[in-house]
C-alpha beads as a LAMMPS data file, in Angstrom:
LAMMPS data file: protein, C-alpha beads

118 atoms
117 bonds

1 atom types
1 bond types

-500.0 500.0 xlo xhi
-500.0 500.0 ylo yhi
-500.0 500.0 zlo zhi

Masses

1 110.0

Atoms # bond

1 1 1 -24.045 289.658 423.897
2 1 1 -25.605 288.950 427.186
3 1 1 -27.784 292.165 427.794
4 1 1 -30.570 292.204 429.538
5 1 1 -33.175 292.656 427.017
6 1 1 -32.316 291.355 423.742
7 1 1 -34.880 292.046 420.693
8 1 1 -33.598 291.223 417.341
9 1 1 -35.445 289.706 413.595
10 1 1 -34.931 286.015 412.958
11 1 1 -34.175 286.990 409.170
12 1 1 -30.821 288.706 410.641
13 1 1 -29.534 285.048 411.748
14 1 1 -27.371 283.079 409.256
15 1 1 -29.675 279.628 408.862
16 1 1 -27.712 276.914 409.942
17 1 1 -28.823 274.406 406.737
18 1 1 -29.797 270.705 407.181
19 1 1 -30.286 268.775 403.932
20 1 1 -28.439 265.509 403.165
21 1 1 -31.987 264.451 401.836
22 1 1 -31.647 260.998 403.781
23 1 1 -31.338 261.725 407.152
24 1 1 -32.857 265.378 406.752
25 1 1 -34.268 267.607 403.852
26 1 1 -34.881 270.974 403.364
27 1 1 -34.544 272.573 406.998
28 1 1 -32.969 275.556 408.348
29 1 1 -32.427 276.508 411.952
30 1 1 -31.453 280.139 413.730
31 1 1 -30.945 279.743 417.067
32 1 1 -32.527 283.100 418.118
33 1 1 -31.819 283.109 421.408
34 1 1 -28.835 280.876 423.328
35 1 1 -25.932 280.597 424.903
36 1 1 -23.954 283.049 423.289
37 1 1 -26.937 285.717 424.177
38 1 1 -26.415 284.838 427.820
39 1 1 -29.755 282.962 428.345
40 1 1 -29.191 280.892 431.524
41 1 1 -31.703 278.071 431.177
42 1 1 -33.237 277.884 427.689
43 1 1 -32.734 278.222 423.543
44 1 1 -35.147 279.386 421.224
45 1 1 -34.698 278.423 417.792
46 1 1 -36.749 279.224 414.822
47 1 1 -37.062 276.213 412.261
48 1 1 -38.046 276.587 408.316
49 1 1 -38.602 273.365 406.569
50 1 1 -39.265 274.016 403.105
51 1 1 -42.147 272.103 401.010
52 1 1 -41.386 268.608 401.495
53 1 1 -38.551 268.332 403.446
54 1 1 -38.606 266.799 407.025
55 1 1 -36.733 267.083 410.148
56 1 1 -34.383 263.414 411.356
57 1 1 -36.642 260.927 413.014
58 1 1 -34.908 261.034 416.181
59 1 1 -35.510 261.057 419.982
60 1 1 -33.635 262.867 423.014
61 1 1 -33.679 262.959 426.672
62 1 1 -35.246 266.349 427.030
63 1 1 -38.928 268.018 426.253
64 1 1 -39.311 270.683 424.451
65 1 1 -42.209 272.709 423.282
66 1 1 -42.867 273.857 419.540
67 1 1 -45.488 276.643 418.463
68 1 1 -45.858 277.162 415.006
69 1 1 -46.209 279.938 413.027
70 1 1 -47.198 279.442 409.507
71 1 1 -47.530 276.643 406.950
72 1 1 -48.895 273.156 407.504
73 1 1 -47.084 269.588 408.089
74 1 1 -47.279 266.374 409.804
75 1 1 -45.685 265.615 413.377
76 1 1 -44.681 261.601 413.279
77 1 1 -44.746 260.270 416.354
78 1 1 -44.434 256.757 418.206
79 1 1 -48.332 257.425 418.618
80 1 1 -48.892 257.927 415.079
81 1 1 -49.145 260.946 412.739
82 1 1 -50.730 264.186 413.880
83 1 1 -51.411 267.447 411.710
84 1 1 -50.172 270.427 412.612
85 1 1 -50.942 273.830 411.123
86 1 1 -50.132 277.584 411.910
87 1 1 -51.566 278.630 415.148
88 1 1 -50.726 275.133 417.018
89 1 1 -48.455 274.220 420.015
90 1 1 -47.098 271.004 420.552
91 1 1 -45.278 269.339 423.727
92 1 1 -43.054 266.678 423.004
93 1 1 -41.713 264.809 426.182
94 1 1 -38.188 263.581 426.588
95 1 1 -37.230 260.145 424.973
96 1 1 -40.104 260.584 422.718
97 1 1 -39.159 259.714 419.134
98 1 1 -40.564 262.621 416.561
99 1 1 -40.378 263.628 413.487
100 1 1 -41.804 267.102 411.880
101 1 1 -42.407 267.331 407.719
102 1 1 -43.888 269.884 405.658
103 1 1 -46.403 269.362 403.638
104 1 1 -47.873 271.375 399.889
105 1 1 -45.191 274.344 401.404
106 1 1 -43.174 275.514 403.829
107 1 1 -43.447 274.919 407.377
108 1 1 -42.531 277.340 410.041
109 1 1 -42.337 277.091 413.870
110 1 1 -40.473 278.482 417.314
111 1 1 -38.910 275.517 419.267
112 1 1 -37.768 276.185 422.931
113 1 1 -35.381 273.471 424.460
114 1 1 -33.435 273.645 428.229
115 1 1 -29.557 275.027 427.301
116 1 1 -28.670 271.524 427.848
117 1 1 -30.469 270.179 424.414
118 1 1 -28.259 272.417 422.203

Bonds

1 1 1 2
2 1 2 3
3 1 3 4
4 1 4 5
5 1 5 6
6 1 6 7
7 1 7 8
8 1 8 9
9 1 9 10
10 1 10 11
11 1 11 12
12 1 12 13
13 1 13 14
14 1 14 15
15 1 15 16
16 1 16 17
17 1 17 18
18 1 18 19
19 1 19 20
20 1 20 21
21 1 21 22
22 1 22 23
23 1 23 24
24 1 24 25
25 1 25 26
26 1 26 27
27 1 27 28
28 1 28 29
29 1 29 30
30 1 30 31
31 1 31 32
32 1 32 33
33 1 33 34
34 1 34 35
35 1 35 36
36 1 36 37
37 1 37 38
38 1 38 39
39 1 39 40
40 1 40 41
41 1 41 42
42 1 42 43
43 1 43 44
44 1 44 45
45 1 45 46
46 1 46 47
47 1 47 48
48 1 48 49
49 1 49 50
50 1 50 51
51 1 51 52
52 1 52 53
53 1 53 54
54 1 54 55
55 1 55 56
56 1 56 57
57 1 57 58
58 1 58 59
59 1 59 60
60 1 60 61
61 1 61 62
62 1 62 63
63 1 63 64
64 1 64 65
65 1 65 66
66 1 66 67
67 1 67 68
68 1 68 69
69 1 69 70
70 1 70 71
71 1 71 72
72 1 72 73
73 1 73 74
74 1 74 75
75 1 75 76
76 1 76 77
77 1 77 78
78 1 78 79
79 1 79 80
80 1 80 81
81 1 81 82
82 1 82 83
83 1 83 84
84 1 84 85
85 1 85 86
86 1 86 87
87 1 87 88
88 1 88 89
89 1 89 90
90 1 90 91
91 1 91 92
92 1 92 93
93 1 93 94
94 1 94 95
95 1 95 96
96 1 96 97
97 1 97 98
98 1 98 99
99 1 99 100
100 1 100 101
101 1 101 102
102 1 102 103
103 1 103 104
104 1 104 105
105 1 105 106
106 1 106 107
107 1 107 108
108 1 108 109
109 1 109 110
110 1 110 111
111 1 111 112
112 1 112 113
113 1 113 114
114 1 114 115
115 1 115 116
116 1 116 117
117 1 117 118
């Protein structure tokens, strides 16, 4: 792609789908904007998880920061559990172990991570 503006819908991106229902239930990701749109330092990815499903319980060593958009779930964290609900940001640091699950319905929120995360 690589143009210098880039406007698009997320609903024209395939979903990548995540759902062994172990590990990971009921998400979808579109990486909005990446690599492959020529963005030199960050990706912006748009996450669905659908009611009662739940991201892995994992950790990495880079931040990133989350805003959601709609829906309501539960961030788990080594600090504990924290609601989170349609109109909140969240930072999560590097090595910091998280986990995000939807609650009564879907979940929906924009996660930005440095092109090395992806």
């Amino acid at each position: 792609m690589n143009e210098l503006i880039l406007v698009g819908k997320h609903e024209d991106i395939n979903p990548e789908i995540m759902n062994d229902g172990k590990v990971v239930k009921g998400v979808e990701k579109r990486i909005l904007i990446g690599l492959k749109a020529g963005a030199p330092n960050y990706i912006m990815r748009h996450f669905k998880i659908n009611s009662g499903g739940f991201t892995p319980d994992h950790a990495h060593p880079w931040e990133h920061e989350v805003y959601v958009l709609s829906g309501n779930g539960i961030l788990k964290t080594s600090e504990g559990e924290k609601a989170i609900k349609a109109g909140d940001y969240v930072f999560i640091s590097e090595n910091e172990k998280h986990q995000f699950c939807a609650q009564d319905g879907p979940i929906e929120f924009i996660c930005v991570i440095p092109k090395y995360g992806q």
